[in-house]
C-alpha positions in Angstrom: 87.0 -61.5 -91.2 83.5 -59.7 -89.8 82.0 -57.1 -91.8 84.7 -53.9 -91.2 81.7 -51.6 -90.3 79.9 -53.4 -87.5 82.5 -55.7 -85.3 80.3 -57.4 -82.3 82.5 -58.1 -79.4 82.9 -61.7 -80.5 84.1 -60.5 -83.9 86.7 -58.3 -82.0 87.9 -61.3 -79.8 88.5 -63.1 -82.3 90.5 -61.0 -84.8 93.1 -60.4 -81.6 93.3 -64.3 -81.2 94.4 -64.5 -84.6 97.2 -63.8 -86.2 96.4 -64.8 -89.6 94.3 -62.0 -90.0 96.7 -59.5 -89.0 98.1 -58.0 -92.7 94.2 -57.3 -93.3 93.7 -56.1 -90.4 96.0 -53.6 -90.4 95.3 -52.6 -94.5 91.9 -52.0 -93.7 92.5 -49.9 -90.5 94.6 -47.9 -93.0 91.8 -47.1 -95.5 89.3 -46.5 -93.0 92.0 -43.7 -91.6 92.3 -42.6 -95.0 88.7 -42.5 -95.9 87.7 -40.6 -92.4 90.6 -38.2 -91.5 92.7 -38.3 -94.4 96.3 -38.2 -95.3 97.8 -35.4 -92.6 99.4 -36.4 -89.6 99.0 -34.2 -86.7 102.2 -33.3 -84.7 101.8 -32.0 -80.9 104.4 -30.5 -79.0 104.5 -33.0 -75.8 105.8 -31.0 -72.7 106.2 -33.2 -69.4 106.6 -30.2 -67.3 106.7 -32.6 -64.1 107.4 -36.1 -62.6 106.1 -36.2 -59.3 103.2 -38.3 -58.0 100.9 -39.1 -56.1 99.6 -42.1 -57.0 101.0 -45.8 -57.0 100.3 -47.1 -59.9 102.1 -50.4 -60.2 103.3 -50.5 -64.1 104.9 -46.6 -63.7 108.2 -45.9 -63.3 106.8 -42.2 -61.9 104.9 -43.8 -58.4 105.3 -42.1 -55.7 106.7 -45.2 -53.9 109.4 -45.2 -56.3 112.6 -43.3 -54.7 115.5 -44.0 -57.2 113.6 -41.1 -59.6 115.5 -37.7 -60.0 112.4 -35.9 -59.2 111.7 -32.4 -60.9 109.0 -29.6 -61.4 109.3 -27.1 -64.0 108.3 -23.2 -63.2 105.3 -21.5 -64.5 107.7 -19.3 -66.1 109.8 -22.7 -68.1 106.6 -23.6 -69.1 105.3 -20.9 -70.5 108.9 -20.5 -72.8 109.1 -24.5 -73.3 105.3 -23.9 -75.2 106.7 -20.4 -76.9 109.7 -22.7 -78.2 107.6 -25.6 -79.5 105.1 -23.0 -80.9 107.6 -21.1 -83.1 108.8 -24.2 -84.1 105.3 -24.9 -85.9 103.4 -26.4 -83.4 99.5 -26.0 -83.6 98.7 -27.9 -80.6 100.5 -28.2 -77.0 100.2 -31.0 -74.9 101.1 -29.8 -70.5 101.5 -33.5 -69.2 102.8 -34.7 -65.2 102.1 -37.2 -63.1 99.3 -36.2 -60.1 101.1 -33.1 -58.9 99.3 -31.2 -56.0 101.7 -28.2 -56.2 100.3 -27.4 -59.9 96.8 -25.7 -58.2 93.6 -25.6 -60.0 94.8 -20.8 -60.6 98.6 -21.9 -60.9 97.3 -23.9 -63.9 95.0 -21.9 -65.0 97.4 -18.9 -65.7 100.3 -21.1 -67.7 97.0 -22.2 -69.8 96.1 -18.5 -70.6 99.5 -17.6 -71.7 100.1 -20.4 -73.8 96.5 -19.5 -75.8 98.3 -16.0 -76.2 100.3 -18.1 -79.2 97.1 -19.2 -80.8 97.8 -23.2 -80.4 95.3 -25.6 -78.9 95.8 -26.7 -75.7 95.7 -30.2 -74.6 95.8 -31.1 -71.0 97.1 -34.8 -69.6 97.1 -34.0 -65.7 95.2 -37.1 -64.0 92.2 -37.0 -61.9 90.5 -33.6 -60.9 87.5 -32.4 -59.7 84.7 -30.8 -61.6 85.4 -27.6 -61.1 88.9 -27.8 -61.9 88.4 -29.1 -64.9 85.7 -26.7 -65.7 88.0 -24.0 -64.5 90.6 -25.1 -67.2 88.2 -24.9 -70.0 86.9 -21.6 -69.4 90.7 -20.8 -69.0 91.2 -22.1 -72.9 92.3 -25.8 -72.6 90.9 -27.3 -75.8 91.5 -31.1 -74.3 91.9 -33.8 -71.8 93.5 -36.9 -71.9 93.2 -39.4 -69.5 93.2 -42.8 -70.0 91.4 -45.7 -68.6 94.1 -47.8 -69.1 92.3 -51.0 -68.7 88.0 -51.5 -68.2 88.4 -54.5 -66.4 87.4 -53.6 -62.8 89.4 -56.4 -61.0 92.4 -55.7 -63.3 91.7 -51.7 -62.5 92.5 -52.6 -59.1 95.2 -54.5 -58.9 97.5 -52.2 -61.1 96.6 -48.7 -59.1 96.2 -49.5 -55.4 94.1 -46.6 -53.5 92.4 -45.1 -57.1 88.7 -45.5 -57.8 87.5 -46.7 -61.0 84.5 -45.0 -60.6 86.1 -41.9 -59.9 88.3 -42.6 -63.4 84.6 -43.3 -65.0 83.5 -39.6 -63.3 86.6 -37.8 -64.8 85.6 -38.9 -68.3 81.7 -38.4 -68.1 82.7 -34.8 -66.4 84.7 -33.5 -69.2 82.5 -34.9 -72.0 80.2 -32.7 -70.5 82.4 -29.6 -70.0 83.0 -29.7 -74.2 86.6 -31.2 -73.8 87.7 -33.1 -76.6 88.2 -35.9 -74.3 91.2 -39.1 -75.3 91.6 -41.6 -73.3 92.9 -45.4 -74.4 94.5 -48.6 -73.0 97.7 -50.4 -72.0 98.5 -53.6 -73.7 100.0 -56.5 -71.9 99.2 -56.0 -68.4 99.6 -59.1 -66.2 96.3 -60.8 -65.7 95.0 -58.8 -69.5 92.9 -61.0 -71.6 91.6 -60.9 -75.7 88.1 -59.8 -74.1 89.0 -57.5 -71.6 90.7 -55.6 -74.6 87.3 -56.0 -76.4 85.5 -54.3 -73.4 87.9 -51.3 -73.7 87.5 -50.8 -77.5 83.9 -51.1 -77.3 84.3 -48.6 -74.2 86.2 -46.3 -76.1 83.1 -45.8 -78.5 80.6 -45.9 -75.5 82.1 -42.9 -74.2 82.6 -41.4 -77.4 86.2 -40.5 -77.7 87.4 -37.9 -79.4 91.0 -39.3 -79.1 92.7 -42.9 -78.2 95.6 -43.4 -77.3 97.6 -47.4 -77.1 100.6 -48.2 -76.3 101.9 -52.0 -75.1 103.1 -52.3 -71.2 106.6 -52.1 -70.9 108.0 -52.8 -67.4 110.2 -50.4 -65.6 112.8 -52.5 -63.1 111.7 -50.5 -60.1 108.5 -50.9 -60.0 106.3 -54.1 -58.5 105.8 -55.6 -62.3 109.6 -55.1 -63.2 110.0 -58.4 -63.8 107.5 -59.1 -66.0 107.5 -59.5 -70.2 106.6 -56.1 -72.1 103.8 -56.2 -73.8 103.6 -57.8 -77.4 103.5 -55.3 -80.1 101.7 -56.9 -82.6 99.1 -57.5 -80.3 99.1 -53.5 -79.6 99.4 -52.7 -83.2 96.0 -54.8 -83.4 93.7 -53.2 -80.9 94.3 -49.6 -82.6 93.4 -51.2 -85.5 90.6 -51.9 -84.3 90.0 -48.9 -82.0 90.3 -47.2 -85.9 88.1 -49.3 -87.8 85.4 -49.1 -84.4 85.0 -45.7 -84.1 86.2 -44.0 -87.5 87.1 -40.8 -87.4 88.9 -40.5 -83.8 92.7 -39.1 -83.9 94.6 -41.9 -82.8 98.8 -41.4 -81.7 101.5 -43.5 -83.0 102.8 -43.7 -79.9 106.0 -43.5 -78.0 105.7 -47.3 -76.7 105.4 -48.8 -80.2 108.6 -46.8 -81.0 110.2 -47.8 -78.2 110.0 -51.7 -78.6 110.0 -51.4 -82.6 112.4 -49.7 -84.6 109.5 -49.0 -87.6 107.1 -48.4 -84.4 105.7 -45.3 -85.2 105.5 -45.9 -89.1 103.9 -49.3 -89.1 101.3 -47.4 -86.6 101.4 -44.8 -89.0 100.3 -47.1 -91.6 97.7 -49.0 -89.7 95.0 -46.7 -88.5 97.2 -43.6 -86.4 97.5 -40.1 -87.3 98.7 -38.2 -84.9 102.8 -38.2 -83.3 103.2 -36.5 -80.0 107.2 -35.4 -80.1 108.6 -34.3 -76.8 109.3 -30.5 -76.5 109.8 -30.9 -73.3 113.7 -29.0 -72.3 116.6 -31.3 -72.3 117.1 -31.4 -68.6 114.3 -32.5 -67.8 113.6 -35.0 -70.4 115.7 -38.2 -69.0 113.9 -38.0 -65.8 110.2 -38.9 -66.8 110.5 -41.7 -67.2 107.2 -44.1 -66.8 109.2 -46.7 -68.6 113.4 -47.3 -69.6 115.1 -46.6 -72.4 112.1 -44.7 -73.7 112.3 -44.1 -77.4 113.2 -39.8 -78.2 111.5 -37.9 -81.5 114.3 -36.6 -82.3 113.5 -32.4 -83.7 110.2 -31.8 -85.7 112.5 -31.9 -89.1 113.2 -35.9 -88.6 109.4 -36.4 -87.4 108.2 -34.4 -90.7 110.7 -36.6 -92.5 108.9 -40.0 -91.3 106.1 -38.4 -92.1 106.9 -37.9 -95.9 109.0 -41.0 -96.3 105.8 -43.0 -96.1 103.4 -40.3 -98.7 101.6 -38.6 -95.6 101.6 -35.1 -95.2 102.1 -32.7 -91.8 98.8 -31.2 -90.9 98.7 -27.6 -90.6 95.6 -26.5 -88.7 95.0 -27.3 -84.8 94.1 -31.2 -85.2 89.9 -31.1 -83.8 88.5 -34.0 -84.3 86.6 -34.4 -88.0 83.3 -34.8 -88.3 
């Protein structure tokens, strides 16, 4: 294998063409994790506070063109008391996450994110595509982070999976709240139809271009109503392997076990856990409303924060207690 502190695009191509490589991989991910953010794991409180879209993305379950979905919006005011909950609960950082709503204006937004600062947590926003001054508008407001993910660098591949959306308008999101001081995530899907070893090279190498304070990758995994329902999820492994190396790349980034790996892997979270992540995103979000966001079926639940903290400890890793910034 390359030298672990200097991959060249090559290097990365390689090490996701082979498999033999993989228990290496994966240790080495873990040190470097260990040697650059240490042993906590960072829990945020996930509230998905809304499920309709406007968009038409072709791997999500929430497209607009999708009308089997039980769609819902949460008030201001459920908001506000879902965060409150999650927060007394021991949550240092809350995470307001919907598909492209336009009812959720750029002051609507703006007030649920002052009240929720009120209970001293960071603030991490997952909303889509905005302008500038939106964005600026919800950092002067007290939102701590963005996350918005590319999803996949390869232009051609861009367009095929999210007819009537502008790469360069994704690219302009980014470079706009770098600039505004967001801790800015993005990160990739794995296994998308047409996906190749290089094109996930391009987006690991992106991911340090940009600078990314936070990645998050999880493997494709189709939803029956949607145009690639029919496909083969993504492979795992293969996931498990570019956040490796999206660990190993850019060092001291916090990096999700995510939901997805869970999902298709019983161990998901802990083998991600144990192979470069350090961060789990529980869902807070209240009962009602959980079944119904659903960007993919049969989509693996936390469980409450005692079970998550559990996980955590069975493997030697400890629950961080502070608001989870980026190291440096």
């Amino acid at each position: 294998m390359a030298d672990m502190t200097n991959f060249s695009r090559n290097d990365i191509v390689e090490i996701l063409k082979d498999d033999r490589v993989n228990d290496k991989l994966f240790e080495s991910a873990d040190e470097i994790r260990k040697q650059y953010v240490g042993n906590d794991v960072h829990l945020r409180g996930l509230i998905e506070f809304s499920n309709i879209c406007k968009c038409h993305c072709k791997y999500c379950g929430l497209r607009s063109d999708n009308k089997s979905v039980k769609r819902y919006r949460m008030s201001p005011e459920a908001i506000i008391e879902c965060a409150r909950n999650a927060v007394n609960s021991g949550y240092r950082t809350i995470v307001l996450q919907s598909g492209e709503d336009n009812y959720f204006s750029k002051d609507i937004l703006c007030e649920i994110i002052k009240e929720i600062k009120i209970f001293d947590t960071a603030v991490t926003l997952s909303l889509g595509e905005r302008t500038y001054e939106d964005y600026k508008a919800f950092k002067e407001a007290g939102a701590d982070r963005y996350l918005l993910r590319i999803e996949t660098t390869d232009r051609d591949l861009y367009k095929i999976m999210h007819p009537g959306s502008d790469f360069d308008n994704r690219l302009r999101c980014l470079k706009d709240l770098k600039k505004l001081g967001y801790e800015t995530g993005t990160g990739c899907l794995v296994g998308l139809l047409g996906q190749t070893p290089e094109s996930l090279a391009d987006d690991i190498l992106f991911f340090k271009e940009i600078d990314a304070d936070m990645v998050g990758i999880g493997p494709f995994i189709p939803h029956p109503d949607t145009p690639l329902g029919m496909y083969r999820h993504g492979d795992f492994i293969l996931a498990l392997k570019v956040m490796a190396l999206t660990r190993i790349v850019l060092k001291n980034v916090n990096i999700p076990a995510t939901t997805a790996m869970e999902t298709l892997n019983p161990n998901g979270q802990i083998l991600a856990l144990q192979s470069g992540a350090n961060v789990i995103m529980p869902n807070v979000t209240f009962d009602e409303y959980k079944e119904n966001y659903e960007i993919y079926p049969d989509k693996f639940r936390s469980g409450d924060r005692l079970s998550v903290e559990e996980k955590i400890k069975s493997i030697r890793r400890t629950v961080a207690q502070d608001y989870g910034f980026r190291k440096q």
